[in-house]
Backbone bond lengths (Angstrom), bond angles and torsions (degrees), N, CA, C in turn:
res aa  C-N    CA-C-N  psi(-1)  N-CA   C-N-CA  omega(-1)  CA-C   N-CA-C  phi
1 X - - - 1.448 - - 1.532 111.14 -
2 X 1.096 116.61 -53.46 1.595 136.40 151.62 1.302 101.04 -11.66
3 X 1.426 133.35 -77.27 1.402 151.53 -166.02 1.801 116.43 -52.33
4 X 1.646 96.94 -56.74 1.362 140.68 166.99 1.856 90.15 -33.85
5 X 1.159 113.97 -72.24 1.672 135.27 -161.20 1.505 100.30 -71.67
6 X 1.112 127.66 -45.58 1.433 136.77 -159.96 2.010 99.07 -80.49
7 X 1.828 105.88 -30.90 1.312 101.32 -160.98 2.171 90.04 -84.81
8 X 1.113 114.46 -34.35 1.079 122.23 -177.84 1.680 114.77 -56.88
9 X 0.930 99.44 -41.62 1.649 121.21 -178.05 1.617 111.65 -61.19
10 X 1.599 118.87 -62.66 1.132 120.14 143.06 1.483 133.75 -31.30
11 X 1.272 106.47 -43.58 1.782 104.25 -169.24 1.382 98.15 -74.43
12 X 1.451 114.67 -31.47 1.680 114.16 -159.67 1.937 105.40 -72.11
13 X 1.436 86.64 -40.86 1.573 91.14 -174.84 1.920 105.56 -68.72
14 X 1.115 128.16 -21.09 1.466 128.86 -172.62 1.701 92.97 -83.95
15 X 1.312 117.32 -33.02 1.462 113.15 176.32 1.160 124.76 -46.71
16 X 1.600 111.21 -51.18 1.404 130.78 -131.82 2.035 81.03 -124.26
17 X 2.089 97.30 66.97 1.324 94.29 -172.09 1.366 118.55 -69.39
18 X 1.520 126.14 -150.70 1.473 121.58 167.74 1.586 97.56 -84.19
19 X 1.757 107.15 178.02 1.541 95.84 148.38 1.077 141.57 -72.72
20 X 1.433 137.75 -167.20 1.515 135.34 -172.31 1.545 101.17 -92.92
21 X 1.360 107.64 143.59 1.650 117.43 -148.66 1.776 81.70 -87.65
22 X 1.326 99.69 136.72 1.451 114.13 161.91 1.499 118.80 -60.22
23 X 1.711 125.59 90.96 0.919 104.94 159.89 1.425 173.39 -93.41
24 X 1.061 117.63 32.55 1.801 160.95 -140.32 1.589 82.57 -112.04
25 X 1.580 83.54 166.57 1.941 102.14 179.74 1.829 94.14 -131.08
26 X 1.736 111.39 1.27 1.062 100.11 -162.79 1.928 96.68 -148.88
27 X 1.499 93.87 158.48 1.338 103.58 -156.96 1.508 106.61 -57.34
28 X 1.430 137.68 145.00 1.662 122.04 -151.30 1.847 80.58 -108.60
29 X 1.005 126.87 26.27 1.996 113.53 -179.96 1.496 75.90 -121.67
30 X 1.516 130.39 -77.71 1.712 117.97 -143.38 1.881 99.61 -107.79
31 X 1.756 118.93 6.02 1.004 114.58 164.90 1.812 109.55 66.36
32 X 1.627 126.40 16.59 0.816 139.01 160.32 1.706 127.58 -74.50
33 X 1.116 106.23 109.01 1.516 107.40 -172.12 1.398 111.70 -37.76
34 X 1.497 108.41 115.53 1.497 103.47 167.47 1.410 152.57 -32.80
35 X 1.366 142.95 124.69 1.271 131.52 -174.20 1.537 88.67 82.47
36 X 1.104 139.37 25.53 1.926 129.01 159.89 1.818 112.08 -91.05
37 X 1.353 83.65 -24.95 1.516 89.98 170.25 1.778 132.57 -128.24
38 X 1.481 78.13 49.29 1.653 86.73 -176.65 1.900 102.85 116.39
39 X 1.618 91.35 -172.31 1.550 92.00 153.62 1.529 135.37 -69.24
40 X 1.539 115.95 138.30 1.796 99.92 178.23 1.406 88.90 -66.00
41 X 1.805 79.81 171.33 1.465 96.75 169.33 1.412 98.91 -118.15
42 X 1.711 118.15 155.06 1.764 106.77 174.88 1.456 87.54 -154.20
43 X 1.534 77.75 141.50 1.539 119.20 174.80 1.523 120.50 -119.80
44 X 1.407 109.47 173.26 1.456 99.41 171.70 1.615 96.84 -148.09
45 X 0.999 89.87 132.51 1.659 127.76 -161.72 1.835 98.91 -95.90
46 X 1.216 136.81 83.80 1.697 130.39 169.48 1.803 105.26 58.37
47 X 1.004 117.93 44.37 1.529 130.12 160.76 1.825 93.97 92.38
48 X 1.514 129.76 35.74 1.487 102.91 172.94 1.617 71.26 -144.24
49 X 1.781 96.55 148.15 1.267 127.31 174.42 1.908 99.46 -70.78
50 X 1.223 107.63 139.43 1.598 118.90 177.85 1.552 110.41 -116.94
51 X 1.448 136.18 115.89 1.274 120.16 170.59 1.654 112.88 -94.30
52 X 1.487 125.36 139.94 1.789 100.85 153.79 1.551 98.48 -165.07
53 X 1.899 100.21 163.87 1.184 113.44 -138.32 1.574 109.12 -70.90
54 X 1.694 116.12 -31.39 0.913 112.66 -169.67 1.747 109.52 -145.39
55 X 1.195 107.78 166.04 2.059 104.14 170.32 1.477 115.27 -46.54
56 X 1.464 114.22 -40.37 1.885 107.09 -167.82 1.745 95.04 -51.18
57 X 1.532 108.86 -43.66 1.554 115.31 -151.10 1.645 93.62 -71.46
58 X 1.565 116.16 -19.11 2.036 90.08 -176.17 1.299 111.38 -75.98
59 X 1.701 107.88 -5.20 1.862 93.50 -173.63 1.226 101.96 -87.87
60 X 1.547 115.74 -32.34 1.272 108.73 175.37 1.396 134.07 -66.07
61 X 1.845 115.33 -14.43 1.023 115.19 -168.82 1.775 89.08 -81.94
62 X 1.482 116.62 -28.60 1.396 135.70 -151.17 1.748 103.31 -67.64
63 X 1.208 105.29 -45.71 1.561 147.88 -172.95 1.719 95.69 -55.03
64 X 1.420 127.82 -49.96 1.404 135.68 -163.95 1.302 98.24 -175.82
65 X 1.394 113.72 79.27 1.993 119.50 153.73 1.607 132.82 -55.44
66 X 1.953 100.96 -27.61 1.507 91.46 178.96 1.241 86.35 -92.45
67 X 1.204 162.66 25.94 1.574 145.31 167.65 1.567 95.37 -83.75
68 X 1.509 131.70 -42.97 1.726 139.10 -166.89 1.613 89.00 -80.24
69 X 1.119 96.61 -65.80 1.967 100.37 -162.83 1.583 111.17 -45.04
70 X 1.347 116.68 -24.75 1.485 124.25 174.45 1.695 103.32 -52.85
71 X 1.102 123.60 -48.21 1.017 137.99 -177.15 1.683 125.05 -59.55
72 X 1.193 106.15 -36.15 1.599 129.09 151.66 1.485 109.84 -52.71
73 X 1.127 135.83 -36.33 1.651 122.53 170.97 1.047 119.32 -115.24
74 X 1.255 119.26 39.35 1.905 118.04 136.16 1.071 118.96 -48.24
């Protein structure tokens, strides 16, 4: 039963993966290379990691997400 619990336990945690790794070097709202304006900030937006350069850009990302996220599948 032990085994039973231990194999379940594992599967659940491999499920419940991270989000999808941000892959950009640059802020995905004003397309400003990251860290030019400070620290990024990152979020995760429905299981995908979000990077951007500054606060104006989270309302904007906040404002319309599939308009940025489009940009994620090039």
């Amino acid at each position: 039963m032990k085994l039973i619990l231990s194999i379940l336990f594992v599967s659940a945690s491999l499920l419940s993966a991270a989000p999808g790794a941000y892959p950009l070097k640059t802020c995905l709202v004003s397309d400003n290379e990251l860290g030019s304006m400070g620290r990024p900030i990152t979020k995760v937006y429905k299981d995908q990691e979000v990077k951007l350069c500054c606060k104006p850009c989270i309302k904007k990302f906040d404002a319309n997400p599939a308009k940025y996220l489009g940009k994620l599948k090039k």
